[in-house]
Structures are given as C-alpha cells and as structure tokens.
N, C-alpha and C positions, 0 to 999 in steps of 0.2 A: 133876819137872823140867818145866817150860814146854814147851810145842809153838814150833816155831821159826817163824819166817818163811818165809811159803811168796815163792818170784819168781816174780814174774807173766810169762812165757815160755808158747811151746809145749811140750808135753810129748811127748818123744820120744819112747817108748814106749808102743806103739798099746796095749797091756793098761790098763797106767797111764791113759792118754788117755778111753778109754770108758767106766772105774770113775768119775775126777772128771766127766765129764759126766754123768753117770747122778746122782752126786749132787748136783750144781749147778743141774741141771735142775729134778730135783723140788725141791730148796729155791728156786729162783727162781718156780718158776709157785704153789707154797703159799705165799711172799711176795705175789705178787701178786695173789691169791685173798685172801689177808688184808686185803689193801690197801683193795680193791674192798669187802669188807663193811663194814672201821671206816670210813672215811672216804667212803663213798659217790661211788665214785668209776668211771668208767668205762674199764676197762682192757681194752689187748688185747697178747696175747702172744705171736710167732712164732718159733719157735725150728726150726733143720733143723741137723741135726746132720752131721757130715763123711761120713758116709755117704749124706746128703740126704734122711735122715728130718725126715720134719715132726711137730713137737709145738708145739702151741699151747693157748691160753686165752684165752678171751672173757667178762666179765663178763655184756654182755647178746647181740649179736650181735656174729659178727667180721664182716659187710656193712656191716651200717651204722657199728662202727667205721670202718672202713677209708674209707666215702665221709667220713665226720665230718672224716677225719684229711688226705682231700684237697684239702677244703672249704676248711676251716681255712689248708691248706698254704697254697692257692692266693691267698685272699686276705689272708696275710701277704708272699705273692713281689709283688701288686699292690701292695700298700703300699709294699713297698720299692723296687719298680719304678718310678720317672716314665716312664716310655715307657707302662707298661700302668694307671697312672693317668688318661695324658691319652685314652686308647682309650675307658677310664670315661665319663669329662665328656662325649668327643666322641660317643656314644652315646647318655648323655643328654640332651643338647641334641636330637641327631637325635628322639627322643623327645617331647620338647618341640613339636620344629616342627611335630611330623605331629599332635598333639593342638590345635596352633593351628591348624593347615589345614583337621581337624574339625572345629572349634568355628564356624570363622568360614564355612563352606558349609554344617552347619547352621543359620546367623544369617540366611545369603539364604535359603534355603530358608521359615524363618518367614517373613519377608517377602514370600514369593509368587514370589522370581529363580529360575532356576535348576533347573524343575521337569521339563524336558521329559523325561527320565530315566527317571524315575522312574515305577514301576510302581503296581497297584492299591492291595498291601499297604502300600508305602513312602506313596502319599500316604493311607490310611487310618490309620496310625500320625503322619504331617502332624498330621493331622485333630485326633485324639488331644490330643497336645499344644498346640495351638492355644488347643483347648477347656479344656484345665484348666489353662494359665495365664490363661486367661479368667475361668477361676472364682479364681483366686487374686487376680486385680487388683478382683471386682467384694469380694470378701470385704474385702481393704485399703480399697477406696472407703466400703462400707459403713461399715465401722469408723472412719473419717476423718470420714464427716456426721456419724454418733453426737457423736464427740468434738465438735465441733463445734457438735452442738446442747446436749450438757450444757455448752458453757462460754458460750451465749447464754443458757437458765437459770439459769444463776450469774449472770451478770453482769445479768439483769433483776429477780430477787430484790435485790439489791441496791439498783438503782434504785427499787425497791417501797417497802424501809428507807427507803431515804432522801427519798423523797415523803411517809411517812409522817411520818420526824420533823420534818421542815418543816410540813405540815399541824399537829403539837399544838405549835410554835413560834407558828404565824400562829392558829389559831383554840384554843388552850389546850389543855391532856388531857384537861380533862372536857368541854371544848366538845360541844354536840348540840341548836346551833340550827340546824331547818330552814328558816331564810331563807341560810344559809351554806353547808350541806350536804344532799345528799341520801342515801338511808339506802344502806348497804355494799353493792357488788354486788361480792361473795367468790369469787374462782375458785382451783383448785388446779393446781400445776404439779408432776409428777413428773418427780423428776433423777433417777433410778434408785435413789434409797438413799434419798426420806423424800417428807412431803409437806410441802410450803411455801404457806401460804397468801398470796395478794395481794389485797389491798382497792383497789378502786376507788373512788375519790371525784369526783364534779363539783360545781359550786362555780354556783347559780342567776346567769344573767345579771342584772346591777344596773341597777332599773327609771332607766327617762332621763326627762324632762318632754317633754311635747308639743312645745316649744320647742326644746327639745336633739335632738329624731328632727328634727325639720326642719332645723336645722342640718345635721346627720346625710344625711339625705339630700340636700339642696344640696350 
C-alpha cells in the first residue's frame, strides 16, 4: 500500500516534531551539498531549529556568501528603487564635476597660473610633466618633417622622370652630342626604402654672332 499524503501543517507533537526535523534537515543540507558539487554552484545554508539551534552549510564561505547575498540584494532594491537611482546619477555627476575642476586647475597650472601654492615637490612634479610632454611634442614634430621630407623626394623624383623623358623627346634616346649636352652629373637620393638615382643635364648656351651680342647688349 502507497504512503499517503503527508499535510503540510505544524506538527503538534514535540516528539513527532524533532524526528521530521532531524530528517528533513539532513536531507536538505545533503541536497544542497549535492547541488553545490553538480552544478557548481555556490550555496549557503542556515537553518535554527525551534529550540534555536543553528545548523548550516556553506559551499565555499558562509562571509562572503552572506556579503555576495547583500551586494546583490542591495542593487536589485536600487534598481527597483527610482528615488535610490537618481542618488546614483546624482553622485555620479558630483563625481564628474570634481574631475572637471581637477583637470582644468591642472591646465592653469601647466600654463604657469595659479602656482603660488604650491610647494617644492608639487612644482618639481610641474617640472616633470612639462618636460615629457615636451619630449612627446618634439617626437610628433620630428616625425612631421620626416614625412614631409620623404613626400618632397617623391615628388622630386618624379620631376627627375619627367625631365628626363622630355630630354630623349627633344634630343632622341640615343642622343650624345656634346654641342647639346653635357656629360651626367648623377646624384643619389635616399627615401628610406631604395636609392633613386637623378641625372642632371645642362644644355650649352647657343653661340650668337658679334651682331646679335651687340644687339644684345643695346
């Protein structure tokens, strides 16, 4: 025959009473002992019994359970709270303001305002920073001419090309009369990655008659 239904009531009978505690007890905390190992989970157990015995279980600590559990509590109440919401925000902001009031009395301070204050070590830490955003601005500058000077060797190479293909336009590609030309004066230009070579050409003044320089010079 079946076990029946047990009703969920107090159990009048203090004998009766302390045997189902006794076993409810240990099957609840070896439940939650079980829990805790499958499912990796972190449980805590307080049990006191009507005599005001304490029995409990703690996975890992019952401390840090306990603050986890009021952590937690507390900002699920802020969330559901709008009053301890806007306390939040209003906090933050405050927060806010006072890192804008640091930022910008360190801004005069670089600037030289604002110093009379201020002691050896404060303006030797000044100093400090001074100096190595100085080193940071000349490191940016440096790197600024560089760039600057390899995009003036590109773009003079270029103009080199294209003097040169003009040159075997006007005087042919095998051209190498020295009434025309005179011989290559070859120089190298390093853009950091290769050497480019550029030829120099000048082109002999064309001889005038004695009649023509007089000309010329009237």
């Amino acid at each position: 025959m079946g076990r029946g239904k047990i009703v969920i009531r107090r159990i009048d009978n203090s004998t009766n009473r302390q045997v189902t505690f006794s076993k409810r007890r240990n099957g609840l905390l070896k439940k939650a002992k079980e829990l805790s190992i499958l499912c990796d989970a972190e449980i805590g157990l307080i049990i006191f019994s009507s005599t005001g015995k304490l029995h409990d279980f703690a996975s890992t600590s019952m401390k840090s359970i306990i603050e986890r559990y009021n952590k937690v509590k507390e900002e699920h109440y802020n969330l559901m709270n709008p009053t301890s919401e806007i306390k939040v925000w209003q906090r933050e902001a405050e927060n806010l303001r006072k890192q804008l009031q640091y930022l910008q009395e360190s801004h005069r301070k670089l600037l030289g305002e604002e110093l009379a204050g201020l002691n050896i070590r404060d303006l030797q830490n000044l100093e400090n920073q001074l100096e190595t955003s100085l080193k940071g601005v000349r490191v940016k500058k440096g790197n600024a001419i560089h760039q600057e000077n390899m995009e003036l060797y590109r773009k003079m190479n270029i103009i080199v090309k294209e003097n040169e293909e003009l040159r075997k336009k006007v005087y042919g590609p095998g051209s190498t009369s020295e009434e025309n030309r005179v011989p290559h004066n070859t120089h190298k230009i390093n853009d950091g990655y290769s050497f480019i070579p550029i030829n120099l050409e000048l082109s002999h003044p064309q001889k005038q008659t004695n009649g023509a320089s007089k000309d010329a010079m009237n």
